[in-house]
C-alpha positions as CSV (number, residue, x, y, z in Angstrom):
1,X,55.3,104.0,90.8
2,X,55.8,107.7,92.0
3,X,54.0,110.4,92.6
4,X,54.1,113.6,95.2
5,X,53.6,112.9,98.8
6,X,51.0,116.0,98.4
7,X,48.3,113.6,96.2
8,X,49.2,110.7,98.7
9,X,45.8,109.3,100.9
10,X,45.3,108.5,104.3
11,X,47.2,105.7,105.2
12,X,49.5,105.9,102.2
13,X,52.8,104.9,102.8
14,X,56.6,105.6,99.8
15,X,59.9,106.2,100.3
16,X,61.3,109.9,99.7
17,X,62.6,109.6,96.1
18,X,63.9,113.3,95.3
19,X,63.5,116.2,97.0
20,X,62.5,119.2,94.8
21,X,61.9,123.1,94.8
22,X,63.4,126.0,92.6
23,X,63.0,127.9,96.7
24,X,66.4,126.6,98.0
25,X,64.5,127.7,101.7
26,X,61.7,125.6,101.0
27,X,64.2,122.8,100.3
28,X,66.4,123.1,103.3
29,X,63.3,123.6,105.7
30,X,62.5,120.4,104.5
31,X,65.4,118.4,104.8
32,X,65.6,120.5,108.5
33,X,62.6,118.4,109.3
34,X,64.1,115.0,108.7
35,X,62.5,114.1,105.5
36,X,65.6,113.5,102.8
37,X,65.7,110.9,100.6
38,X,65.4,107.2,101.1
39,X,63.3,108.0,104.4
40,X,60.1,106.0,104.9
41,X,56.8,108.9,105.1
42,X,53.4,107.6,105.8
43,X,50.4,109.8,105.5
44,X,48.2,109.7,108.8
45,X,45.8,112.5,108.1
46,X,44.7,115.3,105.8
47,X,42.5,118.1,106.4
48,X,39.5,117.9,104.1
49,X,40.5,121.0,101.7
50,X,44.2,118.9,101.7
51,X,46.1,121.4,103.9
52,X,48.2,120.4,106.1
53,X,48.9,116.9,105.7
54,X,50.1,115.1,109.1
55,X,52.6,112.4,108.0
56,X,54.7,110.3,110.6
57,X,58.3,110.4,109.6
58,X,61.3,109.0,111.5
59,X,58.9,107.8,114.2
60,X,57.7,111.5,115.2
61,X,54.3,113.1,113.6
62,X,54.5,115.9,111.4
63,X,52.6,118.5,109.6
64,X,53.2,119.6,106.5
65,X,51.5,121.8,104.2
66,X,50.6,121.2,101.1
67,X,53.2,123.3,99.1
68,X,55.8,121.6,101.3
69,X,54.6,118.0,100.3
70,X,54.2,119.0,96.5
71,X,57.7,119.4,96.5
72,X,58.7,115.8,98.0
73,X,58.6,113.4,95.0
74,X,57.3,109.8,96.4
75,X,58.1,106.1,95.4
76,X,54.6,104.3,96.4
77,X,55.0,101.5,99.1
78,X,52.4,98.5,98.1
């Protein structure tokens, strides 16, 4: 199943299926911060509104905000 790492819960784990955003920026800021496809992303933490989402990629914590996950397209981890 897929879905965007933005609707993801706590604890939530997928593998980055596709990357995309008609903002090229917003496309290369993510694949600056490590996140391209194939990588492993669980979700640690959201805030309660939803924004930012702290997700540990690549062993390292990160925080993302929601715009930036609603462009990383998920393949759910069961």
């Amino acid at each position: 199943m897929r879905k965007l790492l933005s609707v993801f819960k706590e604890n939530e784990s997928g593998i980055v299926a596709k990357i995309y955003s008609e903002d090229d920026n917003l496309s290369r800021k993510i694949l600056a911060m490590g996140i391209t496809k194939g990588v492993s992303v669980t979700v640690v933490k959201k805030s309660l509104l939803g924004d930012p989402i702290n997700v540990n990629v690549r062993g390292y914590s990160l925080s993302l905000r929601k715009y930036e996950a609603a462009a990383i397209l998920m393949e759910v981890l069961k």
